[in-house]
Backbone as ProteinMPNN parsed JSONL, in Angstrom:
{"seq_chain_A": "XXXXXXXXXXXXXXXXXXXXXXXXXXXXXXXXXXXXXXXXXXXXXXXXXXXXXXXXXXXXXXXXXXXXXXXXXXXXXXXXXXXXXXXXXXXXXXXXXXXXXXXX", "coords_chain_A": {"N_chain_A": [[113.287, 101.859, -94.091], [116.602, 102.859, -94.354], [119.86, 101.673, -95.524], [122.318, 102.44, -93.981], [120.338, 102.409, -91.654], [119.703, 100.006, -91.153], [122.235, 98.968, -90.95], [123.15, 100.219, -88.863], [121.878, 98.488, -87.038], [122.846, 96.15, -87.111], [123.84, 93.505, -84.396], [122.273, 94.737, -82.832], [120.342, 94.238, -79.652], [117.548, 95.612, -79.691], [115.214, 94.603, -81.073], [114.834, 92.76, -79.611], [113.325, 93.612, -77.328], [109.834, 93.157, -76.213], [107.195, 94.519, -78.896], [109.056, 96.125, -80.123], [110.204, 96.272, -83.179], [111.901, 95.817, -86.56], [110.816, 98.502, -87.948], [110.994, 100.341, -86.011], [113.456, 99.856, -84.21], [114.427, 101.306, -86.125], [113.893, 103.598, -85.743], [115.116, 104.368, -83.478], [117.656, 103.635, -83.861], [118.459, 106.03, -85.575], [118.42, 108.367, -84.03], [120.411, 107.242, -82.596], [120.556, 105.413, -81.09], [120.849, 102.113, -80.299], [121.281, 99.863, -78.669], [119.508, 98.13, -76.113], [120.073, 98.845, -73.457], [120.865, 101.488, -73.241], [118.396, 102.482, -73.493], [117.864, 102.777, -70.756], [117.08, 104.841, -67.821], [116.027, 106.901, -69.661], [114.159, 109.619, -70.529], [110.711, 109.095, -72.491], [109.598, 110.692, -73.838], [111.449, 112.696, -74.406], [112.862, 111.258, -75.701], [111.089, 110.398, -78.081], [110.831, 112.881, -79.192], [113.361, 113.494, -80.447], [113.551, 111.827, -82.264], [111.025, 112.319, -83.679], [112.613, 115.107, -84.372], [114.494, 114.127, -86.254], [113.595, 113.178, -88.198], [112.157, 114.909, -89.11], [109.388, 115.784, -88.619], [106.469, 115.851, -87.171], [105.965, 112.349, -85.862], [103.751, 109.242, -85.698], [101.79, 109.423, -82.487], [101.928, 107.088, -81.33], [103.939, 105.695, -80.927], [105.173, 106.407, -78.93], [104.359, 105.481, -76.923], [105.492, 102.907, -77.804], [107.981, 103.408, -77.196], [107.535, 103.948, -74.51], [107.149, 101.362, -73.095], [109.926, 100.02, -74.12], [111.656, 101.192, -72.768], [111.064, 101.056, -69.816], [111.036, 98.292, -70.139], [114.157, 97.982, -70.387], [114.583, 99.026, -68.106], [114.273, 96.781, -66.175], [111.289, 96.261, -65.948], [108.48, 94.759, -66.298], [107.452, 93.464, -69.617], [104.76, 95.218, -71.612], [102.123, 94.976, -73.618], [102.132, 97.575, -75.981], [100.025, 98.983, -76.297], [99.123, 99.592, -73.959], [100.165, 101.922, -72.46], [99.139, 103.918, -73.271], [97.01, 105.701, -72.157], [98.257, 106.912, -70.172], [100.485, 108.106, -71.751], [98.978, 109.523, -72.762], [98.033, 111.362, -71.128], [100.464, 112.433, -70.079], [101.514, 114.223, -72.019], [99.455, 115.518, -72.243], [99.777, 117.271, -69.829], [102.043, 118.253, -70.158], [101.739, 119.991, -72.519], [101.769, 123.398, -73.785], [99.832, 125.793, -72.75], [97.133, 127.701, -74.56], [95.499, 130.562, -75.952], [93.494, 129.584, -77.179], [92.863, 127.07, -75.48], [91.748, 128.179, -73.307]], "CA_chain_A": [[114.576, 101.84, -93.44], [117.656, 102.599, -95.184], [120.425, 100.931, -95.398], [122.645, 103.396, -92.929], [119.955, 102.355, -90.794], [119.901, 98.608, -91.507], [123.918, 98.682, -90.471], [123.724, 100.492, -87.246], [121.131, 97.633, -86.328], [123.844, 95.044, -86.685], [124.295, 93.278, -83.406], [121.428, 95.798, -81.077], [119.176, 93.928, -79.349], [116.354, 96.188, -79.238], [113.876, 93.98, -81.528], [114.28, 91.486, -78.841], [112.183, 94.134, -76.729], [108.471, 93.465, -76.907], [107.01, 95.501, -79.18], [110.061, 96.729, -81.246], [110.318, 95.267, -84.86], [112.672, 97.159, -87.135], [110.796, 99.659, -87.666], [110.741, 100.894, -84.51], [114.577, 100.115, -83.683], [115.251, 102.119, -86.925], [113.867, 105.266, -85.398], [115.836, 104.375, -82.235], [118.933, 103.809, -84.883], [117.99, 107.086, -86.202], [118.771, 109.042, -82.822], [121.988, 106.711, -81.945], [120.363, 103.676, -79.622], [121.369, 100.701, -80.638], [121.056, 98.589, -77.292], [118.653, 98.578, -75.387], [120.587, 99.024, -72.218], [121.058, 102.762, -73.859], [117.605, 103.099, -73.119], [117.713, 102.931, -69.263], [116.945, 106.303, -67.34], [115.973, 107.924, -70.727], [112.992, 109.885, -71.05], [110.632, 108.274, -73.5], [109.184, 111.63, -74.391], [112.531, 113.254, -74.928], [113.777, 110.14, -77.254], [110.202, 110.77, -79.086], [110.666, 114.198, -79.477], [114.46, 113.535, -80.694], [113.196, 110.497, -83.504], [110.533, 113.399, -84.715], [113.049, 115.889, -85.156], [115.341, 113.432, -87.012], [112.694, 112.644, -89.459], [111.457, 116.124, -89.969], [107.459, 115.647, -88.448], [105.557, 114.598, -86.052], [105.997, 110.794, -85.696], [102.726, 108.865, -84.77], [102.2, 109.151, -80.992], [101.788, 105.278, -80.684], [105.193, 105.443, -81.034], [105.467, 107.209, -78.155], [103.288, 104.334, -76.544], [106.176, 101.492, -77.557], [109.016, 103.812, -76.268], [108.038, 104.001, -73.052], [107.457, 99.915, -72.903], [110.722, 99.658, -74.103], [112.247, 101.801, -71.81], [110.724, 100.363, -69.168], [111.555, 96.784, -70.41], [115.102, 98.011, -70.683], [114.883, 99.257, -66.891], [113.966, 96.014, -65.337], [110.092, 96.415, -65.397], [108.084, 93.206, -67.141], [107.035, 93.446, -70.901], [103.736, 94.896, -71.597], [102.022, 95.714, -74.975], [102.328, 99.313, -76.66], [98.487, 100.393, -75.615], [98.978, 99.605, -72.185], [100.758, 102.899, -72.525], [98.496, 104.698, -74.707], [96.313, 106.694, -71.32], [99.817, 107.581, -69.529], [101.405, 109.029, -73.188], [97.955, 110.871, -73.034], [98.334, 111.84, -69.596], [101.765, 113.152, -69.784], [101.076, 114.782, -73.387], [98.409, 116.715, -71.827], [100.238, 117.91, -68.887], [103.692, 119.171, -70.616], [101.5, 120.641, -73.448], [102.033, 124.329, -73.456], [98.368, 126.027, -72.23], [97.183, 128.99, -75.497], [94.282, 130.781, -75.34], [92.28, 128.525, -77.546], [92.724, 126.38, -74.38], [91.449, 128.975, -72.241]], "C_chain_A": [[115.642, 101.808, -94.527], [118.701, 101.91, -94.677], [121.89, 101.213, -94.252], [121.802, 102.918, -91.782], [120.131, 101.05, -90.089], [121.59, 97.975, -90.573], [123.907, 99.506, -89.342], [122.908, 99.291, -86.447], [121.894, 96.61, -86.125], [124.394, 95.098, -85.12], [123.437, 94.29, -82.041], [120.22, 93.706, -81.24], [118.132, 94.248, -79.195], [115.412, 95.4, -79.75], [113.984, 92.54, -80.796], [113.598, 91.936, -77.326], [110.752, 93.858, -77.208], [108.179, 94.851, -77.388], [107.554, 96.442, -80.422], [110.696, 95.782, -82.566], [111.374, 96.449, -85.544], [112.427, 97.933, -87.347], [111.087, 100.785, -86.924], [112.402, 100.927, -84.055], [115.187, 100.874, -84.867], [115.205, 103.712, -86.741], [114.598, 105.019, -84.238], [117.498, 104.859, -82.783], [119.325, 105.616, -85.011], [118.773, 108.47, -85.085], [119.814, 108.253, -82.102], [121.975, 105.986, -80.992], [120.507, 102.792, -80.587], [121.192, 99.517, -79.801], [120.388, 98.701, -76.599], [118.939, 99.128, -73.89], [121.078, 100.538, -72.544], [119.818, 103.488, -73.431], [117.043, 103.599, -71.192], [118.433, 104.585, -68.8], [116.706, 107.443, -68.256], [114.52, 108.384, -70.129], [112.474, 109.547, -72.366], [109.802, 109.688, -74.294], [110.437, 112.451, -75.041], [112.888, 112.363, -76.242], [112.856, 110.607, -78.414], [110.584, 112.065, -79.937], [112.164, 113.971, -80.914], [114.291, 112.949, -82.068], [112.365, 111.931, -84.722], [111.473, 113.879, -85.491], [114.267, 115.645, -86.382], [114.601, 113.051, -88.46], [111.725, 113.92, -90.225], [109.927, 116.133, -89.604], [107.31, 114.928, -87.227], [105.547, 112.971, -86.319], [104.501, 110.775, -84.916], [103.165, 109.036, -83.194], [102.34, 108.074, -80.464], [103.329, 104.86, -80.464], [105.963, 105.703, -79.695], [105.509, 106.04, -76.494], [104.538, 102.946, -76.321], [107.516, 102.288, -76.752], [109.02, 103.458, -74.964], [107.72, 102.629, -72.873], [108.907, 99.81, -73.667], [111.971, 100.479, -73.084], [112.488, 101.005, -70.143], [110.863, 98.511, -68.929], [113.359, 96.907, -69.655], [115.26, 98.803, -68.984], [114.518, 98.259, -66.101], [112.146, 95.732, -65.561], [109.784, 94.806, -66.387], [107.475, 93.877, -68.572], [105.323, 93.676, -70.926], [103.341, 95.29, -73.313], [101.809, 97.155, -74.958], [101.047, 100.124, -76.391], [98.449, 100.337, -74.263], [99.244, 101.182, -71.366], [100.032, 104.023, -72.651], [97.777, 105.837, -73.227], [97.716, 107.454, -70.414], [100.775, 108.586, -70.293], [100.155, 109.927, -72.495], [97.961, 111.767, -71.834], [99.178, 113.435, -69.403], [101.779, 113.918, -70.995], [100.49, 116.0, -72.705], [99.001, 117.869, -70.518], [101.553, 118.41, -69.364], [102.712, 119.955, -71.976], [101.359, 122.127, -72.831], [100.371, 124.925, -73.604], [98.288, 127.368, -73.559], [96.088, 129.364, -74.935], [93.178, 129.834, -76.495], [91.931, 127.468, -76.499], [91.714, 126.518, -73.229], [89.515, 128.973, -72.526]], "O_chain_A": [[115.655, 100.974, -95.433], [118.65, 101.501, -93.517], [122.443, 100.229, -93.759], [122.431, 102.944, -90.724], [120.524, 100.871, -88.936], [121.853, 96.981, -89.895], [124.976, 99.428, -88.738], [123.225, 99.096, -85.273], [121.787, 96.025, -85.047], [125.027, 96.009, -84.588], [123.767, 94.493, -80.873], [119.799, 92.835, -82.001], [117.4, 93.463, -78.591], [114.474, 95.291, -78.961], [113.456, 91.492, -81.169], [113.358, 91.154, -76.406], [110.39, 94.193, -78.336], [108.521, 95.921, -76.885], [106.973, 97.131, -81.261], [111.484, 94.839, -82.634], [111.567, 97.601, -85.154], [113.307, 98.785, -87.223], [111.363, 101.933, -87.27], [112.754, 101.984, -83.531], [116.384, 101.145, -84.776], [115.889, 104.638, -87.179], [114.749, 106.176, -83.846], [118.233, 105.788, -82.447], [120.315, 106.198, -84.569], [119.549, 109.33, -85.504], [120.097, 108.623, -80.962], [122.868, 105.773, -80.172], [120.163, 102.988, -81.753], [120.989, 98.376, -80.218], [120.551, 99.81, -76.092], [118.097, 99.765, -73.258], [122.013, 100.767, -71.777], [119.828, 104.668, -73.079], [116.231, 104.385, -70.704], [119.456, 105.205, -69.093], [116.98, 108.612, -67.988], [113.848, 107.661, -69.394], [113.219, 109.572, -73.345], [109.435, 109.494, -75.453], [110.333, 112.822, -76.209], [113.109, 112.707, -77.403], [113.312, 111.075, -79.458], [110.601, 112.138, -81.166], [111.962, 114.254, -82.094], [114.841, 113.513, -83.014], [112.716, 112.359, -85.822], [111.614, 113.614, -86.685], [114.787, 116.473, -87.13], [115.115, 112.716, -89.527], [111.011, 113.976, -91.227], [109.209, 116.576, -90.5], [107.757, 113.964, -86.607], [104.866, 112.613, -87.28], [104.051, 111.554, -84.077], [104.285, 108.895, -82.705], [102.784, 107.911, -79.327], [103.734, 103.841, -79.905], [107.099, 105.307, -79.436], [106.264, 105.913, -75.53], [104.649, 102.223, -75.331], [108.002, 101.752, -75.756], [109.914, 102.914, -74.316], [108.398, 102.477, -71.856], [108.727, 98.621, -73.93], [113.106, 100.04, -72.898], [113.488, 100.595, -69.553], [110.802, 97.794, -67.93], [113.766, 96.208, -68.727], [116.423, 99.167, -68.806], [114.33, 98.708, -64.97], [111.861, 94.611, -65.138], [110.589, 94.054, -66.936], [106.983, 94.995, -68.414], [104.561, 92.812, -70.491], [104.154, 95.798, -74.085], [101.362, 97.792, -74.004], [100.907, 101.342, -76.285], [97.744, 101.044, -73.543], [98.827, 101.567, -70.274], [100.366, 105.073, -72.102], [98.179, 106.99, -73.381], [97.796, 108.665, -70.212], [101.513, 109.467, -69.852], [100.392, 110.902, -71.782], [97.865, 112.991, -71.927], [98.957, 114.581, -69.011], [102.621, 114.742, -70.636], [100.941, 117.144, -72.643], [98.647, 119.042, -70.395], [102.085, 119.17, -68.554], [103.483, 120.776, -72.473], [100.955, 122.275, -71.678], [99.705, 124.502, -74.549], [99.3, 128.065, -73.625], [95.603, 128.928, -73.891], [92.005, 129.616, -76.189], [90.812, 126.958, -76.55], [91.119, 125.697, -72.531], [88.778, 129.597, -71.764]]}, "name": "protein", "num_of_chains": 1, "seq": "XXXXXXXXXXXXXXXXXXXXXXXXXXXXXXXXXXXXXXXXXXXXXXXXXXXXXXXXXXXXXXXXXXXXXXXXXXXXXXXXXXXXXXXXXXXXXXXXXXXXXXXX"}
């Protein structure tokens, strides 16, 4: 985390989402959340997608995993851990992935 990142974190609450440690609110930083109340009605695949292309790569998918628990935190729901996630990312992964013929 740089230090650009470090100073948009001043004053978010996101690492008082389970789950989100600075790392994690520095890729949020990164794409311009700051509060967690920023994250309500997001897509947690869109934000993913958004963090990647901010960083130039594929970001782990686990990441993908704490988004949508913090999303979900940040819409009312109850706090769960980041693999609770992990068959629903895969889910929804698999079903927006675009079909080739190596598929076929």
């Amino acid at each position: 985390m740089n230090s650009h990142d470090r100073n948009d974190l001043a004053g978010s609450d996101l690492t008082d989402l389970v789950n989100v440690g600075r790392a994690v609110a520095g890729y949020f930083a990164r794409v311009g959340i700051t509060r967690s109340a920023q994250l309500t009605g997001r897509d947690p695949i869109e934000v993913y997608e958004q963090m990647s292309a901010a960083c130039g790569e594929a970001l782990d998918p686990c990441l993908l995993d704490t988004i949508m628990s913090a999303v979900d935190q940040a819409e009312g729901r109850p706090a769960r851990p980041w693999w609770h996630y992990t068959p629903e990312r895969k889910r929804l992964l698999t079903a927006t992935r675009p079909t080739t013929n190596e598929d076929a």
